[in-house]
C-alpha positions, -999 to +999 in steps of 0.1 A: -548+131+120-520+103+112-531+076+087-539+040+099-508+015+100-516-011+072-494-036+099-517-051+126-490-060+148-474-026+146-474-004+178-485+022+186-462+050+188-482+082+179-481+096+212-449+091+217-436+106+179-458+141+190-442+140+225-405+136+208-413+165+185-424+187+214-398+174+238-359+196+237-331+176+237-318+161+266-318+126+284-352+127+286-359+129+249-327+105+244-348+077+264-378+080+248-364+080+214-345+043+223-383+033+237-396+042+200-366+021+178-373-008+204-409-007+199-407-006+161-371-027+158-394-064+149-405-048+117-373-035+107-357-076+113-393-084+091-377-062+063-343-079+065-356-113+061-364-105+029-330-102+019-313-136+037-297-160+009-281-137-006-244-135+006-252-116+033-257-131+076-292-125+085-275-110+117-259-085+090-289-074+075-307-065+110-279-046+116-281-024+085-325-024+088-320-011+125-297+014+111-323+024+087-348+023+112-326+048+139-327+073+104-366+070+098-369+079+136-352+106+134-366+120+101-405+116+106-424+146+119-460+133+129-475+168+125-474+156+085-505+135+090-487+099+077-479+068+095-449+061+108-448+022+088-455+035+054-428+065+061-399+038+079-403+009+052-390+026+022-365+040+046-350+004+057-354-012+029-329+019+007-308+014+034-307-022+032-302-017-007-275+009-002-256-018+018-255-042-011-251-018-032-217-006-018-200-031+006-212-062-010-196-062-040-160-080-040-148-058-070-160-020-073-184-017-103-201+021-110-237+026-102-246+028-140-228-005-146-249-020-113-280-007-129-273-024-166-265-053-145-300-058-129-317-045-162-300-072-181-302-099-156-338-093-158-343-094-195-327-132-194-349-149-173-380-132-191-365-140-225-357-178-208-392-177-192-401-172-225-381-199-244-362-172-264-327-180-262-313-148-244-286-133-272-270-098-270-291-084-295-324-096-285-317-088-251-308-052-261-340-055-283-358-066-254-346-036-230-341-010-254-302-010-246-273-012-273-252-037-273-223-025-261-243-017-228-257-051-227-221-064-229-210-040-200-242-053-184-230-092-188-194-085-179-208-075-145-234-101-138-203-123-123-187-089-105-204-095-071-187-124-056-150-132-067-137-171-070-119-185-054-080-195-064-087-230-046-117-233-069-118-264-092-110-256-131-137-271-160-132-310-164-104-308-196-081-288-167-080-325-143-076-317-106-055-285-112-068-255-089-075-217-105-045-204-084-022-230-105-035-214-138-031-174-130+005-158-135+030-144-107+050-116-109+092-126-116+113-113-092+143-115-117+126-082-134+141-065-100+169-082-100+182-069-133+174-034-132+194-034-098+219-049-116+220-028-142+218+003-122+252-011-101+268-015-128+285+016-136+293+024-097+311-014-093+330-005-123+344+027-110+359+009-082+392-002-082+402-041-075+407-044-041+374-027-037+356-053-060+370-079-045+360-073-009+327-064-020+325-101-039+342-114-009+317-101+019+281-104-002+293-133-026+316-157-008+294-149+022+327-139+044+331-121+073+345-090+076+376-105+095+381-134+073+385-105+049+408-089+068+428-119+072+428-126+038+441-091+026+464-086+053+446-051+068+421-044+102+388-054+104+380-018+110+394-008+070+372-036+055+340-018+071+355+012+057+358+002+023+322-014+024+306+012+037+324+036+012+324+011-023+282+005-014+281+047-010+298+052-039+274+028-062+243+042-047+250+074-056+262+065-090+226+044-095+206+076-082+225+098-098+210+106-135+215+146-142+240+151-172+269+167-163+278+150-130+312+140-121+318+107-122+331+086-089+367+085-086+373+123-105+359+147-076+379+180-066+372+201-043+384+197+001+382+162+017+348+155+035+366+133+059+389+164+075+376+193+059+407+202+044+411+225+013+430+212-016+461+218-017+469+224+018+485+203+048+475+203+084+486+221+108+525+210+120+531+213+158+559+198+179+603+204+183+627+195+170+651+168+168+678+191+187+653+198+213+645+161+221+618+160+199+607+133+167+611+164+143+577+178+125+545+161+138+512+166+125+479+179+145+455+150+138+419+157+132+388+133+134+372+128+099+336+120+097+331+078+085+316+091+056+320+106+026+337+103-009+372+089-011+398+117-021+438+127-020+438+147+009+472+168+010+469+163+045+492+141+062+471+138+089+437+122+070+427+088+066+422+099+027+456+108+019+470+084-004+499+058+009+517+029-009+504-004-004+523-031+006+506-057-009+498-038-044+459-041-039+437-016-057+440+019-042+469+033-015+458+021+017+453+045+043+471+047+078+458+035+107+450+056+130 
């Protein structure tokens, strides 16, 4: 037979355990089993009373102590012979425990650091209690703990709740905040090592190239004011961005010794996939047979890709003079 409840307000639920133990599972079983946590949910908000005032909503806590109680539901077998109080309390209240234990904490601090903590918060009020000023040593004399624990202990008695940056400093500070005391991180670091890394692409550029790029992200203008300015198309100037900022990317990524640097590659053009060396193909008549002489089969070369003499006539690649004496040959329009 199952022990007396020490509660005198607890229900009773005896029948109802053996019937849940006898019972297979189905709706049946589901609806008793809610019937038993609402008959025993009052002491499970009881048992998280005792924990209010301590960072934690009371509407919290009865959240976690039903949760408990839903587990010592489920875990009890009556045909033990115990109560179902003296079996659920230790279960609410771990769970309770557990909750502060692991979600209350506003920096993550191991168990055995948690546990020096309450051992050592402990020791000071008795040593206080006491009148014995609470050092390190007698503290660890008190507990039986060294001294470095006892310090690990300490460190972690101000771990649970963080301050905040808006808090007040000590009087010598005046009305300056916590956040106007702790550092930032400066952007400039960034800054440089982009710098730094673009440096050895810019300077593989040629002029006109540097000075469109300090034209369009320095001066701040627009593509066809830069057009204007140099006497070519809008459509070259995106060219020659989108090629000069390829160009220094892949000189900043690019950290294997051996590589070629920008501005020396061999090898066919990627913008007409021609091989070195050779001309496209020639098509058309003659001047005798009312023709312009030798035309050239144009091809369509992919936007990207590295900037090199093409032999042929027909790519956007293949070097020309430039009017103007900018930088690199300009290349036709198409």
């Amino acid at each position: 037979m199952a022990e007396e409840s020490p509660y005198a307000d607890d229900p009773d639920t005896a029948a109802a355990f053996r019937r849940l133990a006898e019972l297979p599972g189905g709706p049946v079983k589901e609806r008793l089993r809610a019937e038993v946590i609402c008959a025993w949910l009052p002491m499970a908000h009881r048992l998280a009373a005792r924990y209010r005032n301590r960072g934690e909503t009371l509407e919290d806590l009865r959240q976690v102590a039903a949760i408990g109680l839903v587990n010592a539901v489920d875990r009890y077998d009556p045909a033990v012979g115990r109560a179902f109080a003296p079996f659920a309390v230790p279960t609410i209240t771990g769970e309770i425990k557990r909750h502060f234990r692991d979600r209350m904490w506003s920096v993550h601090v191991p168990r055995r650091i948690q546990n020096l903590r309450n051992i050592v918060r402990l020791a000071h009020a008795e040593l206080a209690a006491s009148g014995t000023p609470p050092s390190p040593a007698r503290i660890a004399g008190h507990t039986g703990l060294s001294e470095e624990e006892v310090r690990q202990g300490s460190e972690a008695l101000h771990g649970f709740s963080a301050l905040s940056i808006d808090a007040g400093t000590p009087p010598e500070g005046g009305e300056l905040l916590l956040g106007d005391r702790l550092g930032a991180v400066d952007e400039a670091y960034d800054l440089v090592l982009d710098r730094e890394a673009a440096k050895p692409g810019i300077s593989g550029l040629a002029e006109r190239e540097k000075r469109v790029l300090y034209l369009r992200f320095f001066a701040g203008m627009t593509q066809s004011a830069i057009a204007a300015e140099l006497g070519v198309s809008q459509m070259h100037v995106s060219r020659l961005i989108s090629e000069s900022c390829r160009r220094i990317r892949e000189s900043a990524g690019s950290t294997t010794p051996g590589t070629t640097p920008i501005g020396t590659r061999s090898g066919p053009c990627t913008r007409c996939d021609t091989p070195a060396g050779r001309r496209g193909k020639a098509t058309g008549r003659g001047p005798e047979a009312g023709g312009r002489g030798l035309e050239v089969r144009r091809r369509r070369c992919p936007p990207s890709g590295p900037w090199r003499s093409c032999s042929a006539p027909s790519c956007a690649a293949r070097p020309l003079p430039d009017p103007r004496g900018y930088g690199p040959p300009r290349p036709p329009a198409r």
